[in-house]
N, C-alpha and C positions, 0 to 999 in steps of 0.2 A: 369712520366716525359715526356711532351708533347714535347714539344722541341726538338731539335736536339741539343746535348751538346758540347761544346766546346773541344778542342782537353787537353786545357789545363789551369787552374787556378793558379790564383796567389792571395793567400788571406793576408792582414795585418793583424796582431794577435790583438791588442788591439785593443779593441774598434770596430772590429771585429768579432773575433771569441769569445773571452775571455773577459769578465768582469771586465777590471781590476782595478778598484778604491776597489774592495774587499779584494786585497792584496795591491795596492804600496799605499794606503793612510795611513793605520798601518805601511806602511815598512818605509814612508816617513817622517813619525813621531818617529818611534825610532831612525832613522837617526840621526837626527836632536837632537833630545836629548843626543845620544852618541855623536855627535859633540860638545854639551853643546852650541848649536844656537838655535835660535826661531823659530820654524816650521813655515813655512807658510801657507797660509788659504790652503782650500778643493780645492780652483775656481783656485789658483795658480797655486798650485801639479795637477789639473785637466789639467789646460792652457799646461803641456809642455809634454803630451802626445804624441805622435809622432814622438816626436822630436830625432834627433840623441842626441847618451851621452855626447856628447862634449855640445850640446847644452840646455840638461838640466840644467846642472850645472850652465855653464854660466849665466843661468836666476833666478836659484835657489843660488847660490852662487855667486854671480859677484864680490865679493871682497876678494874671499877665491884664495891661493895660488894653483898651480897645485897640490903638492900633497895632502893636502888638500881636492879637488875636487877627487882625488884617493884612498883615503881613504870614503872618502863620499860614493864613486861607490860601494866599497869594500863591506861597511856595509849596505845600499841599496839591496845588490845583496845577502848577506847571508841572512837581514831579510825577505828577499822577498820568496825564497828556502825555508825555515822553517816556512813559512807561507803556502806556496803552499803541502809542503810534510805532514804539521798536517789537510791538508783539509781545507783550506781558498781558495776559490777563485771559480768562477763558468763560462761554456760558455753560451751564449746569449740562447735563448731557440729553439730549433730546431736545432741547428749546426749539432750533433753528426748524428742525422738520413740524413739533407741534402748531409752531406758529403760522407755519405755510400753509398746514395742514386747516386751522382756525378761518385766515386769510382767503383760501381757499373756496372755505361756504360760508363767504362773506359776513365772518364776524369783522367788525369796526375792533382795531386795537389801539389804546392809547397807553402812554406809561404816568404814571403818578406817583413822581420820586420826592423825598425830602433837600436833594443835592442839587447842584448849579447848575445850569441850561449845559454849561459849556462841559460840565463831567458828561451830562447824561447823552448828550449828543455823541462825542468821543466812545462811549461804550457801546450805544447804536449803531453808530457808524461803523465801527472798526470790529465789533463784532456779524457787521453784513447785514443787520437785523433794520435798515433805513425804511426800505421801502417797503416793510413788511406794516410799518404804525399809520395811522392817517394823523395824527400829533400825538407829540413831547409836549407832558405839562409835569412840571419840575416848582421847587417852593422856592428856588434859587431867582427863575423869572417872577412868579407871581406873587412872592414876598408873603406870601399865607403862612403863618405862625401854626398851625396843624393842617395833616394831612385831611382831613376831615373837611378842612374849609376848601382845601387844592380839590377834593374828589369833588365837591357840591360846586364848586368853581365849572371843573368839566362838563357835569353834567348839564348844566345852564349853557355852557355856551354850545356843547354838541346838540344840545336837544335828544337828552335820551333818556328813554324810560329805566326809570329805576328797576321796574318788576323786568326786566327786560337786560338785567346789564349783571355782572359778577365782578366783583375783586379781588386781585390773589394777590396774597403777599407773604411774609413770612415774621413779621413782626406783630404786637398784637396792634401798634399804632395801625395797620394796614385794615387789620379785622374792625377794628371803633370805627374806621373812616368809612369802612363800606356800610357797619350795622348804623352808624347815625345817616348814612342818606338812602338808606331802605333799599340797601344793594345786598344781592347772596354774596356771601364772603367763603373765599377757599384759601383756606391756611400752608404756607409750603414747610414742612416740616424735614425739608432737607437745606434749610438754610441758616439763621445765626440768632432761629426762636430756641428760649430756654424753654425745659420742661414746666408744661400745663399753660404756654403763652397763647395758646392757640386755642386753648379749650372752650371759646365764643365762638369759635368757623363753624358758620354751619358745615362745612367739611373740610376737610385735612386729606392732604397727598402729601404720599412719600418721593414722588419721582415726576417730575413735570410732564413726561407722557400719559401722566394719570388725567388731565385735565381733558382728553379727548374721551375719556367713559364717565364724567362728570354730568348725573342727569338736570336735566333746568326744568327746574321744580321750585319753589319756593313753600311747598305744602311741610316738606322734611324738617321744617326748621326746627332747631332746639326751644 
Protein backbone atom coordinates (compact mmCIF):
# COMPACT_ATOMS: atom_id res chain seq x y z
CA UNK A 1 0.00 0.00 0.00
CA UNK A 2 1.89 2.97 -1.54
CA UNK A 3 -0.05 5.62 -0.42
CA UNK A 4 -0.42 7.18 2.72
CA UNK A 5 -4.01 6.00 4.05
CA UNK A 6 -6.56 7.88 5.21
CA UNK A 7 -7.33 8.41 8.90
CA UNK A 8 -10.82 7.09 8.11
CA UNK A 9 -13.45 5.26 5.74
CA UNK A 10 -16.64 5.42 5.07
CA UNK A 11 -17.89 2.60 2.55
CA UNK A 12 -21.75 2.06 1.33
CA UNK A 13 -22.59 -1.61 1.29
CA UNK A 14 -24.43 -2.20 -1.75
CA UNK A 15 -23.25 -2.01 -4.72
CA UNK A 16 -20.12 -1.52 -2.85
CA UNK A 17 -18.88 -3.84 -0.72
CA UNK A 18 -21.58 -6.58 -1.35
CA UNK A 19 -23.26 -7.87 -4.30
CA UNK A 20 -26.48 -7.52 -3.80
CA UNK A 21 -28.90 -8.45 -6.67
CA UNK A 22 -27.73 -12.18 -5.38
CA UNK A 23 -30.03 -11.95 -2.59
CA UNK A 24 -32.77 -8.78 -2.90
CA UNK A 25 -33.81 -9.95 -6.36
CA UNK A 26 -34.99 -13.63 -5.03
CA UNK A 27 -35.99 -11.60 -1.86
CA UNK A 28 -37.97 -9.18 -4.05
CA UNK A 29 -39.74 -11.73 -5.72
CA UNK A 30 -40.96 -13.72 -2.84
CA UNK A 31 -42.19 -10.39 -1.58
CA UNK A 32 -44.16 -9.69 -4.02
CA UNK A 33 -45.71 -13.10 -4.22
CA UNK A 34 -46.53 -13.21 -0.65
CA UNK A 35 -48.07 -9.90 -1.16
CA UNK A 36 -50.13 -11.87 -4.10
CA UNK A 37 -48.81 -8.43 -6.49
CA UNK A 38 -46.82 -8.65 -9.65
CA UNK A 39 -43.07 -8.39 -9.14
CA UNK A 40 -41.54 -5.99 -11.01
CA UNK A 41 -38.70 -6.37 -13.70
CA UNK A 42 -34.80 -7.01 -12.63
CA UNK A 43 -34.06 -3.08 -13.93
CA UNK A 44 -36.96 -1.89 -11.45
CA UNK A 45 -35.77 -3.80 -8.22
CA UNK A 46 -32.21 -2.96 -9.68
CA UNK A 47 -33.43 1.18 -10.23
CA UNK A 48 -34.21 1.54 -6.15
CA UNK A 49 -30.97 0.40 -4.80
CA UNK A 50 -29.77 3.12 -2.75
CA UNK A 51 -32.60 4.32 -1.85
CA UNK A 52 -33.88 4.94 1.79
CA UNK A 53 -36.99 2.26 2.78
CA UNK A 54 -39.38 4.75 2.82
CA UNK A 55 -38.25 5.36 -0.68
CA UNK A 56 -38.27 2.01 -2.03
CA UNK A 57 -41.54 1.33 -1.45
CA UNK A 58 -42.92 4.29 -2.50
CA UNK A 59 -41.53 3.47 -6.04
CA UNK A 60 -42.27 -0.19 -5.73
CA UNK A 61 -45.58 0.09 -4.26
CA UNK A 62 -47.05 3.74 -4.76
CA UNK A 63 -50.64 2.57 -4.29
CA UNK A 64 -50.15 0.15 -1.33
CA UNK A 65 -51.42 1.57 2.06
CA UNK A 66 -48.74 2.16 4.94
CA UNK A 67 -48.97 -0.82 6.58
CA UNK A 68 -49.01 -2.67 3.67
CA UNK A 69 -45.59 -1.03 2.65
CA UNK A 70 -44.68 -2.54 6.39
CA UNK A 71 -45.47 -5.75 5.94
CA UNK A 72 -43.75 -5.66 2.55
CA UNK A 73 -40.41 -4.38 4.78
CA UNK A 74 -41.16 -7.13 7.04
CA UNK A 75 -41.20 -10.05 4.56
CA UNK A 76 -38.32 -8.40 2.31
CA UNK A 77 -36.14 -8.21 5.47
CA UNK A 78 -36.81 -12.00 6.63
CA UNK A 79 -36.44 -13.38 3.00
CA UNK A 80 -33.47 -11.49 2.62
CA UNK A 81 -31.71 -13.00 6.31
CA UNK A 82 -32.49 -16.55 5.06
CA UNK A 83 -31.14 -16.03 1.95
CA UNK A 84 -27.90 -14.41 3.33
CA UNK A 85 -27.60 -17.13 6.42
CA UNK A 86 -28.25 -20.46 3.73
CA UNK A 87 -25.12 -18.73 1.75
CA UNK A 88 -26.69 -16.51 -0.91
CA UNK A 89 -25.04 -13.50 -1.57
CA UNK A 90 -21.30 -12.73 -2.32
CA UNK A 91 -18.79 -9.36 -1.96
CA UNK A 92 -17.22 -7.81 -5.10
CA UNK A 93 -13.88 -9.38 -5.66
CA UNK A 94 -11.09 -8.16 -3.59
CA UNK A 95 -13.01 -6.53 -0.74
CA UNK A 96 -12.10 -8.84 2.08
CA UNK A 97 -8.12 -8.60 1.38
CA UNK A 98 -8.47 -4.72 0.72
CA UNK A 99 -10.17 -4.17 3.74
CA UNK A 100 -7.53 -6.04 5.90
CA UNK A 101 -5.23 -4.49 4.00
CA UNK A 102 -6.77 -0.65 5.09
CA UNK A 103 -7.46 -2.34 8.80
CA UNK A 104 -4.13 -3.06 8.76
CA UNK A 105 -2.37 0.50 8.71
CA UNK A 106 -4.94 1.45 10.86
CA UNK A 107 -7.38 3.10 8.76
CA UNK A 108 -10.88 3.41 11.02
CA UNK A 109 -13.71 1.68 8.72
CA UNK A 110 -17.31 2.42 9.11
CA UNK A 111 -20.26 1.64 6.75
CA UNK A 112 -22.94 4.25 6.00
CA UNK A 113 -25.86 2.39 4.37
CA UNK A 114 -29.37 3.57 3.48
CA UNK A 115 -30.82 0.00 4.68
CA UNK A 116 -31.87 -1.66 8.20
CA UNK A 117 -29.29 -2.23 11.07
CA UNK A 118 -30.59 -5.75 10.93
CA UNK A 119 -29.81 -6.11 6.74
CA UNK A 120 -26.50 -4.44 7.26
CA UNK A 121 -25.30 -6.36 10.13
CA UNK A 122 -26.40 -9.96 8.31
CA UNK A 123 -24.22 -8.85 5.23
CA UNK A 124 -21.13 -7.94 7.61
CA UNK A 125 -21.50 -10.78 9.47
CA UNK A 126 -21.93 -13.35 7.05
CA UNK A 127 -19.77 -11.95 4.58
CA UNK A 128 -16.73 -12.40 7.66
CA UNK A 129 -16.31 -8.60 7.07
CA UNK A 130 -17.37 -7.93 11.53
CA UNK A 131 -14.40 -7.26 12.81
CA UNK A 132 -12.88 -5.58 10.21
CA UNK A 133 -15.42 -2.09 10.92
CA UNK A 134 -15.02 -0.16 14.30
CA UNK A 135 -19.17 0.68 13.72
CA UNK A 136 -22.35 0.08 11.52
CA UNK A 137 -24.27 3.28 10.94
CA UNK A 138 -27.18 2.44 8.81
CA UNK A 139 -30.50 5.22 8.12
CA UNK A 140 -32.44 2.04 9.26
CA UNK A 141 -31.16 2.70 13.21
CA UNK A 142 -30.67 6.42 12.83
CA UNK A 143 -33.78 7.23 11.03
CA UNK A 144 -31.85 10.11 8.89
CA UNK A 145 -34.00 10.83 5.71
CA UNK A 146 -30.44 11.27 3.58
CA UNK A 147 -27.34 9.91 3.61
CA UNK A 148 -25.85 13.21 3.94
CA UNK A 149 -27.35 13.78 7.37
CA UNK A 150 -26.12 9.47 8.37
CA UNK A 151 -22.36 10.64 7.18
CA UNK A 152 -22.43 14.14 9.29
CA UNK A 153 -24.16 11.96 11.92
CA UNK A 154 -20.86 9.79 11.94
CA UNK A 155 -18.55 12.16 11.77
CA UNK A 156 -19.84 13.96 14.89
CA UNK A 157 -19.86 11.24 16.93
CA UNK A 158 -16.43 9.42 15.78
CA UNK A 159 -14.76 12.82 15.96
CA UNK A 160 -13.16 12.80 12.51
CA UNK A 161 -11.67 15.02 10.38
CA UNK A 162 -13.25 15.75 7.43
CA UNK A 163 -9.81 16.62 5.54
CA UNK A 164 -8.75 13.50 6.97
CA UNK A 165 -11.63 10.94 6.05
CA UNK A 166 -12.88 9.50 2.26
CA UNK A 167 -16.17 8.06 1.02
CA UNK A 168 -16.84 5.33 -1.34
CA UNK A 169 -19.78 4.36 -2.76
CA UNK A 170 -21.25 3.73 -5.92
CA UNK A 171 -24.38 5.73 -6.15
CA UNK A 172 -24.16 9.52 -6.55
CA UNK A 173 -26.41 9.82 -3.20
CA UNK A 174 -22.88 8.35 -1.75
CA UNK A 175 -20.87 11.20 -3.70
CA UNK A 176 -23.53 14.42 -2.29
CA UNK A 177 -23.07 12.81 1.10
CA UNK A 178 -19.37 12.91 1.31
CA UNK A 179 -19.08 16.42 -1.00
CA UNK A 180 -21.72 18.06 1.57
CA UNK A 181 -19.45 17.08 4.72
CA UNK A 182 -16.15 18.20 2.96
CA UNK A 183 -15.17 14.42 2.69
CA UNK A 184 -12.90 13.14 -0.65
CA UNK A 185 -15.38 10.97 -2.44
CA UNK A 186 -14.50 7.79 -4.52
CA UNK A 187 -16.99 6.62 -6.85
CA UNK A 188 -17.24 2.57 -7.38
CA UNK A 189 -18.04 2.19 -10.86
CA UNK A 190 -18.40 -1.33 -10.78
CA UNK A 191 -21.59 -1.25 -8.90
CA UNK A 192 -25.39 -0.29 -9.89
CA UNK A 193 -24.18 3.72 -10.88
CA UNK A 194 -25.75 4.63 -14.19
CA UNK A 195 -23.61 6.43 -16.74
CA UNK A 196 -22.14 9.94 -15.70
CA UNK A 197 -23.69 9.19 -11.92
CA UNK A 198 -20.30 9.54 -10.56
CA UNK A 199 -19.00 12.34 -12.50
CA UNK A 200 -18.85 14.60 -8.90
CA UNK A 201 -16.08 11.68 -7.45
CA UNK A 202 -13.33 13.29 -7.02
CA UNK A 203 -12.24 9.79 -8.35
CA UNK A 204 -13.62 6.73 -9.66
CA UNK A 205 -12.53 2.90 -9.48
CA UNK A 206 -13.15 0.32 -11.53
CA UNK A 207 -12.18 -2.56 -9.18
CA UNK A 208 -12.25 -2.18 -5.26
CA UNK A 209 -8.45 -3.14 -5.10
CA UNK A 210 -7.95 0.11 -6.74
CA UNK A 211 -8.81 1.89 -3.45
CA UNK A 212 -5.12 0.79 -2.02
CA UNK A 213 -3.29 3.16 -4.95
CA UNK A 214 -5.90 5.98 -4.08
CA UNK A 215 -3.61 8.99 -3.34
CA UNK A 216 -4.99 11.36 0.00
CA UNK A 217 -4.75 14.42 -1.57
CA UNK A 218 -7.46 16.59 -1.46
CA UNK A 219 -5.32 19.28 -3.77
CA UNK A 220 -6.97 16.95 -7.09
CA UNK A 221 -10.13 18.03 -6.62
CA UNK A 222 -12.53 18.86 -9.57
Amino acid sequence: MTPEPYEAMIFDVDGTLFQTEKVALPAFRRTFEELKRKSPSDDEILNVFGMTIPEVWETLLPDSSMDERDRANELLAHAEMELMQTGTGALYPGVQKTLQTLRDAGVKLFTASNGELRYVETVIETQGLLPLFDKLYCAGAYKTEKKQDLVQLLLREQHLDPDNTAMIGDRRSDITAGLANGLFTIGCDFGFAKPHELDQADQVITSFDQLLKVKHSQIARK
